[in-house]
C-alpha positions as CSV (number, residue, x, y, z in Angstrom):
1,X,114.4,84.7,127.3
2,X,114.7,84.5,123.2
3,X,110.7,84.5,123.0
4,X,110.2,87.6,125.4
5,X,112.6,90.1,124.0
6,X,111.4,89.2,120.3
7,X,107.9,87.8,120.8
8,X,107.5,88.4,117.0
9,X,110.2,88.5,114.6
10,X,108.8,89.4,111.3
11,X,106.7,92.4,112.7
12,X,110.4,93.6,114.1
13,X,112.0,93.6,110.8
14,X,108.9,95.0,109.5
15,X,108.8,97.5,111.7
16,X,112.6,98.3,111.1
17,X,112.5,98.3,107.8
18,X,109.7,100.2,107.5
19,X,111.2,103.1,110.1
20,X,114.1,103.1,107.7
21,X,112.0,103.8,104.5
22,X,109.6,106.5,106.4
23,X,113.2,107.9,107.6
24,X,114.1,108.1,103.8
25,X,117.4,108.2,105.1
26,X,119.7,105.9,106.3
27,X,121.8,107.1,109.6
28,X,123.1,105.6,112.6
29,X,120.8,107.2,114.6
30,X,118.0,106.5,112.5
31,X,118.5,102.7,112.4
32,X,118.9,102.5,116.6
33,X,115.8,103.9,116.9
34,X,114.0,101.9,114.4
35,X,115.4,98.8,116.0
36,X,114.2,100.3,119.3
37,X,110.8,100.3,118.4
38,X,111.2,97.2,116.5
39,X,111.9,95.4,119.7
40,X,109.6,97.6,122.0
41,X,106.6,97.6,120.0
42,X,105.7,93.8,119.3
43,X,106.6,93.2,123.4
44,X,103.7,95.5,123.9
45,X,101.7,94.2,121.6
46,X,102.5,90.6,122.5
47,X,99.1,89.8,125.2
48,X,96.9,91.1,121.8
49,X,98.1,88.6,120.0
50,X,97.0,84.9,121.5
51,X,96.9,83.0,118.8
52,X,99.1,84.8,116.1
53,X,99.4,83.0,113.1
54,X,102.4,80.5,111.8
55,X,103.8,82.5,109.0
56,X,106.3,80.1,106.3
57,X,108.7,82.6,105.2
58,X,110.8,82.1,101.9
59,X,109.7,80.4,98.6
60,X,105.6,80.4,99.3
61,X,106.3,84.4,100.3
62,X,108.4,85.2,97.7
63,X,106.4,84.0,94.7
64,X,103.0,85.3,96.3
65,X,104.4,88.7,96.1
66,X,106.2,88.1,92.6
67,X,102.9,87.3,91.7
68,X,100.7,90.2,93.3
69,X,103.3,92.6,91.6
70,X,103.1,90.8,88.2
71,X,99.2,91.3,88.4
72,X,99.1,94.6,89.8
73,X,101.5,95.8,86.9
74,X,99.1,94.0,84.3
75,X,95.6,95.1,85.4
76,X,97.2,98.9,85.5
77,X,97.5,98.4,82.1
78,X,93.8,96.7,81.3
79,X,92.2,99.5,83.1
80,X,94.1,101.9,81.5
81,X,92.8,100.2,78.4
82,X,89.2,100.0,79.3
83,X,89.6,103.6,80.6
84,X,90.6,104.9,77.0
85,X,89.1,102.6,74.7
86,X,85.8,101.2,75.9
87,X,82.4,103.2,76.7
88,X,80.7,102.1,80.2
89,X,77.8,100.4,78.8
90,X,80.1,98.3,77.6
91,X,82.1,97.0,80.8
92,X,80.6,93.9,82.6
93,X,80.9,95.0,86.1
94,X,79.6,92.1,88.3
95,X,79.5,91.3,92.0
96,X,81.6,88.1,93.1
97,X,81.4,86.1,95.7
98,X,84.4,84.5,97.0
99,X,84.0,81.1,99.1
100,X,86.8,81.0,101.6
101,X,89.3,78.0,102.4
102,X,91.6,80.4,104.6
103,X,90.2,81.0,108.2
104,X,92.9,83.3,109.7
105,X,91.6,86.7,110.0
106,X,95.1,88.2,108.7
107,X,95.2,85.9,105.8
108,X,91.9,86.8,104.9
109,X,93.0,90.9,105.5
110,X,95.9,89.8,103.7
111,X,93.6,88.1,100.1
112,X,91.1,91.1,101.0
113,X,94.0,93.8,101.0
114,X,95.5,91.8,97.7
115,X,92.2,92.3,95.5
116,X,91.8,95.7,96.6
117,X,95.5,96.5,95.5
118,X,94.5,95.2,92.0
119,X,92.9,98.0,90.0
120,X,89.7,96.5,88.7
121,X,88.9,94.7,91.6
122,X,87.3,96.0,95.5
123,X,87.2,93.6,98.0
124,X,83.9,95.3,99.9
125,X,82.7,92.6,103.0
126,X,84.1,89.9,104.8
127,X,80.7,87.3,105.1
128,X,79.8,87.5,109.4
129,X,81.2,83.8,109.4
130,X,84.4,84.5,107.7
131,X,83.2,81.7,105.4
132,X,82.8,84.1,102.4
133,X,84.5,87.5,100.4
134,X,82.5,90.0,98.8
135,X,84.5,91.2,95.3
136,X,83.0,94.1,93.0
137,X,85.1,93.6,89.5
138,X,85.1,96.4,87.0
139,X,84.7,94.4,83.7
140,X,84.0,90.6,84.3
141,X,83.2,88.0,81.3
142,X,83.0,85.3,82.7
143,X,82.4,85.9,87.1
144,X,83.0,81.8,87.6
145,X,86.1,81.9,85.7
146,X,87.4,85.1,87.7
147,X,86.5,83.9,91.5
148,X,88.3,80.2,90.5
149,X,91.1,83.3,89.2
150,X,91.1,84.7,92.7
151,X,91.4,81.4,94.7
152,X,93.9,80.2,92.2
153,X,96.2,82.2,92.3
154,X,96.3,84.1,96.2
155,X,94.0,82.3,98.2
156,X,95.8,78.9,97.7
157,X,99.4,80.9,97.9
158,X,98.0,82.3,101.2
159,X,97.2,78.8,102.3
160,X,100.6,77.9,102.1
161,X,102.0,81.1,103.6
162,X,100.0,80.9,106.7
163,X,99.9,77.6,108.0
């Protein structure tokens, strides 16, 4: 009975949370509708989703997006750098190629949304296999050190989150 009215559990929240921001208010009114299609939306959703994945909430989410923030804050400020400081010739642009560990489409949505949130970094193709990420970086010394970077630090955070 549990599993029918809330199929999915974190898309509810998120879909009531996110009402409540959008809203940009916070009213009775406001919050039973958002719960409304909190619960509504995810049943009707619920046959698209077959094989959704096993999300591990708490510790493993937490620090991934502690970490995501940290480095979103702290390439703003290299571009901004590179922006006002360096010429063009100068930057070290490269094309990097990420080997994936993570087969779940949304975890790989979910690294490929990441990198794109970084400023520096595009994530541009997903390989036809799933097997592979295609990365353009803005200013790259050392491509090797930077894809080990990438897998480092999301890609084996995502491997915890999504199990």
């Amino acid at each position: 009975m549990i599993k029918k009215l809330l199929p999915h559990p974190a898309l509810s929240v998120t879909l009531i949370v996110v009402w409540m921001l959008l809203a940009n208010q916070f009213t009775l009114g406001g919050l039973v509708l958002g719960v409304i299609i909190g619960l509504v939306i995810p049943i009707l959703t619920s046959p698209f989703w077959p094989d959704r994945p096993r999300l591990r909430f708490g510790l493993p989410t937490w620090s991934y997006l502690a970490i995501v923030l940290w480095d979103i804050v702290t390439a703003s400020f290299q571009i901004a750098a590179i922006v006002l400081f360096r010429r063009s010739k100068d930057l070290r642009s490269s094309w990097l190629v990420i080997p994936l560990e993570v087969r779940s489409p949304e975890a790989i949505t979910m690294l490929a949304g990441t990198i794109s949130m970084t400023p520096g970094t595009v994530s541009c193709d997903v390989s036809s296999c799933g097997r592979a990420l295609l990365v353009h970086a803005l200013d790259t010394p050392d491509p090797e050190a930077e894809v080990a970077r990438i897998k480092d630090r999301y890609e084996a955070r995502l491997m915890r989150i999504f199990r």
